[in-house]
C-alpha positions as CSV (number, residue, x, y, z in Angstrom):
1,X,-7.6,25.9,-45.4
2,X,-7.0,29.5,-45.3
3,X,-4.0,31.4,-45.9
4,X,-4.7,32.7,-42.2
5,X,-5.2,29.1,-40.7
6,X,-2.6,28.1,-42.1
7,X,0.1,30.7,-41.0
8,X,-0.9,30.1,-37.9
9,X,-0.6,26.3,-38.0
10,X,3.0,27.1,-39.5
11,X,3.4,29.6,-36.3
12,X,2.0,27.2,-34.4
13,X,4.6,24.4,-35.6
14,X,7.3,26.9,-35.3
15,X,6.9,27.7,-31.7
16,X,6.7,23.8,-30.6
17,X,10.1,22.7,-32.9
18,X,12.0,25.9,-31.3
19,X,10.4,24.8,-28.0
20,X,8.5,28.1,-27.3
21,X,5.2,27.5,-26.6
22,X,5.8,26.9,-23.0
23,X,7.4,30.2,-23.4
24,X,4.9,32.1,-25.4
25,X,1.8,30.4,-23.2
26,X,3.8,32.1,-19.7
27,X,4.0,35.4,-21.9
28,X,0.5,35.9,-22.6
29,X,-0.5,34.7,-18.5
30,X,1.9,37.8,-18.0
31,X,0.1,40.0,-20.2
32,X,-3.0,39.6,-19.1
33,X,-2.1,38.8,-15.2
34,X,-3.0,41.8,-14.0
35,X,-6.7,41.6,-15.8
36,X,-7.4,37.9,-14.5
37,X,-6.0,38.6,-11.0
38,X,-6.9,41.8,-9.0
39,X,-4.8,43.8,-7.7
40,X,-3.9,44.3,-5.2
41,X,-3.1,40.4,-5.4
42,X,-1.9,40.7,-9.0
43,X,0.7,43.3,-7.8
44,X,1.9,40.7,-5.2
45,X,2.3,37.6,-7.2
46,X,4.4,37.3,-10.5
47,X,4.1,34.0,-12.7
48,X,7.4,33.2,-14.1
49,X,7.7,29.6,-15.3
50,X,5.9,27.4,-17.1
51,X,6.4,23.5,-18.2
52,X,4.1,20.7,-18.0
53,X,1.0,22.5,-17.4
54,X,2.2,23.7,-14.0
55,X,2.7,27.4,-13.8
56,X,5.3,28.8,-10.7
57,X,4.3,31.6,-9.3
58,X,6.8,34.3,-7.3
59,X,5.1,35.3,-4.0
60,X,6.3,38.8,-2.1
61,X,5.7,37.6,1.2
62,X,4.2,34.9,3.7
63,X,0.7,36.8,3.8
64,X,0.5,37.3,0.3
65,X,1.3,32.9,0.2
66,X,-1.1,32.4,1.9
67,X,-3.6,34.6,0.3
68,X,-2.7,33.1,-2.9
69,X,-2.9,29.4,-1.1
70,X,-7.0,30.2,-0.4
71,X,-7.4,31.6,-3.9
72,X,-5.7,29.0,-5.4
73,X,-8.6,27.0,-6.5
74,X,-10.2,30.2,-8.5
75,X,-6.7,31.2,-9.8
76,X,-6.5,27.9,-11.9
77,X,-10.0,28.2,-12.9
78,X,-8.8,31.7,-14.7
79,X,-6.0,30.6,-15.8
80,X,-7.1,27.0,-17.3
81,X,-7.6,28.6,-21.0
82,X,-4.2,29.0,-21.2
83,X,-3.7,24.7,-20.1
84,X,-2.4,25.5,-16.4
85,X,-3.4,22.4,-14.7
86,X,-1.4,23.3,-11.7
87,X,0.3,26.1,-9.7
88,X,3.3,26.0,-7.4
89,X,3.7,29.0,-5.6
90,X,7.2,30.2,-3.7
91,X,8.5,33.1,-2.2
92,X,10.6,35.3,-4.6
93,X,10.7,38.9,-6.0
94,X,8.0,40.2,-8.0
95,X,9.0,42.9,-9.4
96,X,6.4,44.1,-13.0
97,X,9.2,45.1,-15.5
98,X,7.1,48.2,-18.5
99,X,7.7,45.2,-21.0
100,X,5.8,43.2,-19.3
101,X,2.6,45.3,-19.1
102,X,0.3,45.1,-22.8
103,X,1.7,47.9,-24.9
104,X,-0.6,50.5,-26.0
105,X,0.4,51.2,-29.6
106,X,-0.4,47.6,-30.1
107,X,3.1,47.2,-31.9
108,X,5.6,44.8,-30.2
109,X,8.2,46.5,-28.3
110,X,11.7,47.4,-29.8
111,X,14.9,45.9,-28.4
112,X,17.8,48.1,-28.1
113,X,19.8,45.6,-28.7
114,X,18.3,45.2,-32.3
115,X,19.0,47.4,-35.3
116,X,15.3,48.9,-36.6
117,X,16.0,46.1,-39.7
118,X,16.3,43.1,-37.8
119,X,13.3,44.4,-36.0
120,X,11.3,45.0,-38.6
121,X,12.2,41.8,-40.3
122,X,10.4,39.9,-37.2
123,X,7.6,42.0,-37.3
124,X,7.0,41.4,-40.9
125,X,7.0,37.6,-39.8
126,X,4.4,38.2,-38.1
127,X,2.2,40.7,-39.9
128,X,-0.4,38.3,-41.4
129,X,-1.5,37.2,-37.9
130,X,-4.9,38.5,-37.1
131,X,-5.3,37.9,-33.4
132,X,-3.6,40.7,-31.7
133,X,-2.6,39.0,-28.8
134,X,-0.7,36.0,-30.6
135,X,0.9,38.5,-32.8
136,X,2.2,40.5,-29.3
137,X,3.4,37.7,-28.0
138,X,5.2,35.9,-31.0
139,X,7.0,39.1,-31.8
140,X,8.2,39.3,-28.4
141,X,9.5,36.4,-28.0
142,X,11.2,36.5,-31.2
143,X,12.4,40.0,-30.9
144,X,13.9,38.4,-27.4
145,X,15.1,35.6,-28.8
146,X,17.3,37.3,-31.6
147,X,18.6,39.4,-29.1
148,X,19.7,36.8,-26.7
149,X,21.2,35.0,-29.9
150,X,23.1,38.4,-31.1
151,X,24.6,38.7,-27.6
152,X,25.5,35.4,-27.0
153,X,27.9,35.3,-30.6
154,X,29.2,38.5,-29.5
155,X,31.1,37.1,-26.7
């Protein structure tokens, strides 16, 4: 086994004992929505949970619902790499934060919240990983998940 494969069977390991790969699977959906849906459907429709093979997905409006309800069958087929079995779609706000959208630098983006060393600490976790996308997506979620953790014990 190489040093590769087996970083990311560590990484992969990881991610299910901190239960994040539910996390990190609705991640990469949201980097690459906009790319398996087209707009101007993708700009309607946000994905924003994911458990149990079902992915929700936030709807603007009733025309946009039922849009999505007719497309629903080649939505799953786009979205079956990533083990979606199921979609349940409800009205709510879609609203496409920057973060969300596939940075350019191909470097994860920087929390505020984070000094540059605890940032660069989880990027060096991550460094060995070849495949851009899992790297994006890991260092995101950690960089999120310190940040979350460095709020919560300041309060």
């Amino acid at each position: 086994m190489s040093r590769l494969q087996r970083a990311a069977t560590l990484i992969e390991s990881l991610a299910e004992h901190l239960g994040m790969v539910d996390l990190m699977t609705l991640e990469r959906i949201k980097n690459r929505w906009h790319t398996l849906i087209e707009p101007p459907t993708s700009l309607n429709a946000q994905p924003v949970f994911f458990k149990n093979a079902q992915l929700v997905i936030n709807v603007e409006s009733n025309v946009w619902m039922k849009e999505l309800s007719f497309l629903r069958g080649e939505i799953l087929s786009k979205l079956g790499e990533f083990g979606v079995a199921s979609i349940k779609l409800r009205p709510g706000p879609v609203v496409w934060p920057e973060q969300i959208t596939p940075p350019t630098t191909g470097t994860a983006p920087i929390d505020a919240a984070l000094t540059a060393g605890e940032t660069a600490y989880v990027e060096s976790l991550s460094a060995d990983i070849k495949d851009d996308e899992l790297r994006e997506v890991l260092c995101r979620t950690a960089l999120k998940s310190f940040a979350r953790m460095k709020a919560v014990s300041r309060r």
